[in-house]
Residue, then its C-alpha position, 0 to 999 in steps of 0.5 A: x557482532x552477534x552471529x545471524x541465523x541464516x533466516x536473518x542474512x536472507x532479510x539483510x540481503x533482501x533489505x539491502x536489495x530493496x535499498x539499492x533499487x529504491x535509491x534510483x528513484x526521483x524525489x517526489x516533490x509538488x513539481x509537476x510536469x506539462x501536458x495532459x495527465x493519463x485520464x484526464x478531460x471529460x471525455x477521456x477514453x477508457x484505458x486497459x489495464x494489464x497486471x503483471x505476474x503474481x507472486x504467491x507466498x504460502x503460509x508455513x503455519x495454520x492459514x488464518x489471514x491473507x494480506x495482498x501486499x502492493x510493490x512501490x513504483x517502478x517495482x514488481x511483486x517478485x521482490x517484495x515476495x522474497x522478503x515478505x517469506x522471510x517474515x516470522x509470520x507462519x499464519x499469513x498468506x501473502x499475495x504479492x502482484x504487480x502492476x501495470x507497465x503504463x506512461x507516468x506523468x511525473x516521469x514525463x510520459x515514460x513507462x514504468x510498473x505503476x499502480x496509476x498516474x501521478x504528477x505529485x502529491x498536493x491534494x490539488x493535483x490530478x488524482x488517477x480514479x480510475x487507475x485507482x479504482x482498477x488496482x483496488x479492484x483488482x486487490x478486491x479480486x485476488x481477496x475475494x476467493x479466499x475462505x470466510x474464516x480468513x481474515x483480509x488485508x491490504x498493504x504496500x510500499x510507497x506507491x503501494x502504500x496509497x494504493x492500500x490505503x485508496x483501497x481502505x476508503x473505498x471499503x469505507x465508503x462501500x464503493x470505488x469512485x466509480x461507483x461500483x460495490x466493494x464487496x470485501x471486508x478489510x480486518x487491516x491495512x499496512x502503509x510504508x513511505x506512501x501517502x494517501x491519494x485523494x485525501x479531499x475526498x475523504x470526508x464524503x466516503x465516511x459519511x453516513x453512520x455505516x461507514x463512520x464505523x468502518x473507518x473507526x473500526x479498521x486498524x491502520x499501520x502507517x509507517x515512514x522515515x524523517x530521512x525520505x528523500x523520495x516521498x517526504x515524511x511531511x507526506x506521511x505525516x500529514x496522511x496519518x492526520x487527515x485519516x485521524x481527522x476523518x474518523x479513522x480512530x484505529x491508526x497507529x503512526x511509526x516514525x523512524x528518524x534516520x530512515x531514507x526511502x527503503x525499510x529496515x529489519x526495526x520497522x518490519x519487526x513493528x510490522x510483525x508485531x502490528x499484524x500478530x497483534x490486530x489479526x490475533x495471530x497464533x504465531x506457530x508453525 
């Protein structure tokens, strides 16, 4: 067995924690549970939503890209922030938050971090806009102070991941569901073991010639194991396609064959190389 460097065992412990964490979690299926969704009926009222702490990792080398990196379900930025540090991607600032402690419907109404309701992930399930909406809007906000040179992007873990890429149809469009204006330019968009949320919709917020080029101009990474026993692959699988479909031309799709519901040093090396390549990174201290 060939001797790790110490930046190499920090990775190894990191990964091995996040698979720890990720196996207590139920399987997604289409089940879906009784009783209201949050938000759901005509007149529901508002919620308030209340984001955790923000972990900030600095870049060691020259600044030139800043990507928000979105924690899956039940998680928190802090974990995703020890990994992402260990990275050999020097140029990158990483900003990590965490979401809001609401109830989940598909937990039966019991409270965990979450980036917005969800009951399953048939395209004709109840789809939390408007949780949706306030954690792409607050991803707006934390890309919004950084310089006009830095290159942005979104991207995420399981829950994370379709929140990412909820955030890239709204850029797309140029506007969340509720109508309000997305302001910031994405120059790419990571997806691990996630989906994509409101996947019916899409087809409207690529209309018009503005918006077809966003979406055939943004690169895409979507990665997923054949071995998730949490979100199934089918998922991912079927999300690279509608995104393909609609006219997202800059997609790349990574599918790993023993890969459970966690990530490996294999797929974040793909990550690396993704993000060096699209961003043009210049990759020194």
């Amino acid at each position: 067995m060939p001797k790790q460097s110490t930046t190499e065992r920090e990775r190894e412990l990191c990964l091995r924690s996040t698979l720890y964490h990720l196996q207590q979690l139920p399987v997604i299926t289409n089940m879906s549970f009784s009783g209201p969704s949050i938000g759901t009926g005509g007149r529901a009222a508002r919620r308030a939503f209340e984001f955790g702490r923000t972990y900030v990792v600095k870049p060691k080398g020259k600044h030139q890209a800043t990507i928000v990196w979105l924690h899956g379900l039940g998680d928190n930025g802090s974990s995703w922030s020890q990994l992402l540090e260990t990275l050999p991607l020097p140029n990158i600032k990483w900003i990590c938050p965490t979401s809001p402690s609401q109830p989940l419907t598909l937990f039966g109404g019991f409270p965990t971090t979450a980036w917005f309701d969800v009951s399953d992930l048939s395209e004709d399930a109840h789809q939390d806009e408007e949780g949706m909406d306030a954690s792409a809007a607050h991803v707006l906000s934390l890309l919004s102070t950084e310089p006009p040179n830095i290159k942005l992007g979104v991207g995420g873990f399981s829950m994370g991941a379709a929140t990412a890429l909820y955030s890239a149809s709204c850029f797309t469009n140029g506007k969340f569901s509720n109508g309000n204006t997305y302001s910031t330019h994405l120059d790419a968009v990571v997806g691990l073991s996630g989906w994509l949320p409101c996947a019916k919709d899409l087809n409207k917020k690529v209309e018009g010639e503005e918006a077809a080029n966003r979406a055939s101009s943004l690169p895409i990474l979507l990665c997923h194991g054949k071995a998730d026993d949490v979100v199934r692959f089918r998922f991912g699988e079927k999300s690279a396609q509608k995104l393909s479909s609609t006219g997202f031309k800059n997609l790349t799709f990574k599918a790993y064959d023993s890969l459970g519901h966690y990530t490996i040093p294999e797929e974040m090396d793909e990550v690396c190389s993704w993000l060096t390549s699209k961003l043009e990174l210049e990759g020194k201290l």
